[in-house]
N, C-alpha and C positions, 0 to 999 in steps of 0.2 A: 573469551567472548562467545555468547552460546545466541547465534545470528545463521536465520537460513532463507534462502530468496529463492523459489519458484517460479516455474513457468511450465504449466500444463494443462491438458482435458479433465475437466471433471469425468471419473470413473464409475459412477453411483449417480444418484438425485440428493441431493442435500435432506439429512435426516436430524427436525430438531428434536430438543427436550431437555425440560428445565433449565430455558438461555442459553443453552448450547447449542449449536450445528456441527455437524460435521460432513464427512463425506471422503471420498478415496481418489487422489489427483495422481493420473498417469502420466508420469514425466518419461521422455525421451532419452534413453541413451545413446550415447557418441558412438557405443559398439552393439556389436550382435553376441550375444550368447550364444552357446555351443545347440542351446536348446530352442534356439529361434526368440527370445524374449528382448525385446526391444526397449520396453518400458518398465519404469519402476512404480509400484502403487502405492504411494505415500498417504497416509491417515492425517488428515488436517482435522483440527476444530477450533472453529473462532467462538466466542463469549462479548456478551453484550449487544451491543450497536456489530459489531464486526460481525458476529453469528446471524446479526437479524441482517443484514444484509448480504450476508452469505447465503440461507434462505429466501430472500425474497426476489433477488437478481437474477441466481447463479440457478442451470440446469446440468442435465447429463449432458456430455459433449461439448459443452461451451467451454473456450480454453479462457484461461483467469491465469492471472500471475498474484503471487501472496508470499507474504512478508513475514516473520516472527520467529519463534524459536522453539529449540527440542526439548518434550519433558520426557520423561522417563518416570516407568509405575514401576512397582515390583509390588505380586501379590500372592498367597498362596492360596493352592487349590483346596481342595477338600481332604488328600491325603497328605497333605502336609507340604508339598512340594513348591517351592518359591519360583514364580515365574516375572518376567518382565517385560512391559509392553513402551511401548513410544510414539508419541505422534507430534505432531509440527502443532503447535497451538500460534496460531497467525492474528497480528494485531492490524493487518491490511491487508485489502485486497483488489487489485485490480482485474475490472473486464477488457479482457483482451479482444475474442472473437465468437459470437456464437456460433451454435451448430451448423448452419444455414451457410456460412461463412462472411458474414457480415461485421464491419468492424467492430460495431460493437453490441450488444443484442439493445433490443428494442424499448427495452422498459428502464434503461441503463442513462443516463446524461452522457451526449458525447463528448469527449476530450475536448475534441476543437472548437466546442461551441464554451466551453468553457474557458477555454486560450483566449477566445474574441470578445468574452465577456472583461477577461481582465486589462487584454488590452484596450479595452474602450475606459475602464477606471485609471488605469493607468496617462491614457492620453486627457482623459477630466480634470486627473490631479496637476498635468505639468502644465496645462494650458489656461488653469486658477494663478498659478506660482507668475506671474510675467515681471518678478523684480530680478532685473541681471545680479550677478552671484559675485561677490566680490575677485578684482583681478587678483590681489595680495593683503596678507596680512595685515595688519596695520602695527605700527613700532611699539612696541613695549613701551609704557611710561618708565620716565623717568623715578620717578616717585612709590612704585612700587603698587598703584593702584591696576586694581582689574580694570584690563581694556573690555568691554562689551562687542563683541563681533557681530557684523549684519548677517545671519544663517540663509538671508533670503526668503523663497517661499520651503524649505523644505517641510514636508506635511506630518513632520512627529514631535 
């Protein structure tokens, strides 16, 4: 399973071209390096809708969390020599917190207003539904025929 899950500061400004974005996300390590280095600077780039909103969201220092998986290049240079590079090509991406430290930056839809939007669909749909749901079963015919069961209001 080739699956990798982030959570860091954007390192860079998001740099697109040709429906790419990319950009270098400094995640946090649990230890300290002998050399004082904390973080690691992982190379992301989203494609498509994911790149354009990697672009049009996401700045320097705003931390994001991002989703997707490892590719690996291998190319040779000029003198013949095979080299290999890798970056996280991420199919989502979450805004965590911008610069500023605000939960979530400004041009971003928040979470929780999104939470309240579904719970308000949510409580539309159950409060359409007002046929009680059956107590049990009903007995199998004798005969072999399909019993038809009451589903109620369930809305699919």
């Amino acid at each position: 399973m080739n699956s990798v899950n982030l959570i860091g500061r954007l390192a860079t400004d998001v740099q697109s071209h040709n429906g790419a974005s990319a950009t270098l996300l400094a995640v946090h390590r649990s230890y300290n390096t002998k050399d004082g280095i904390t973080a690691d600077f992982i190379p992301v780039v989203g494609f498509n809708r994911t790149g354009e909103i990697l672009a049009q969201y996401c700045k320097k220092g705003e931390q994001v969390g991002v989703s997707g998986e490892i590719k690996t290049s291998r190319y040779p240079d000029e003198n013949g020599e095979v080299h290999y590079s890798w970056n996280v090509v991420i199919d989502r991406v979450w805004l965590i917190q911008s610069k500023d430290g605000q939960s979530t930056p400004k041009s971003a839809p928040s979470v929780d207003t999104a939470l309240d939007k579904l719970d308000k669909q949510l409580d539309a749909i159950s409060a359409e539904s007002n046929a009680p749901a059956p107590e049990t079963a009903p007995a199998p015919a004798d005969n072999n025929e399909v019993t038809k069961l009451n589903l109620g209001g369930i809305p699919f």
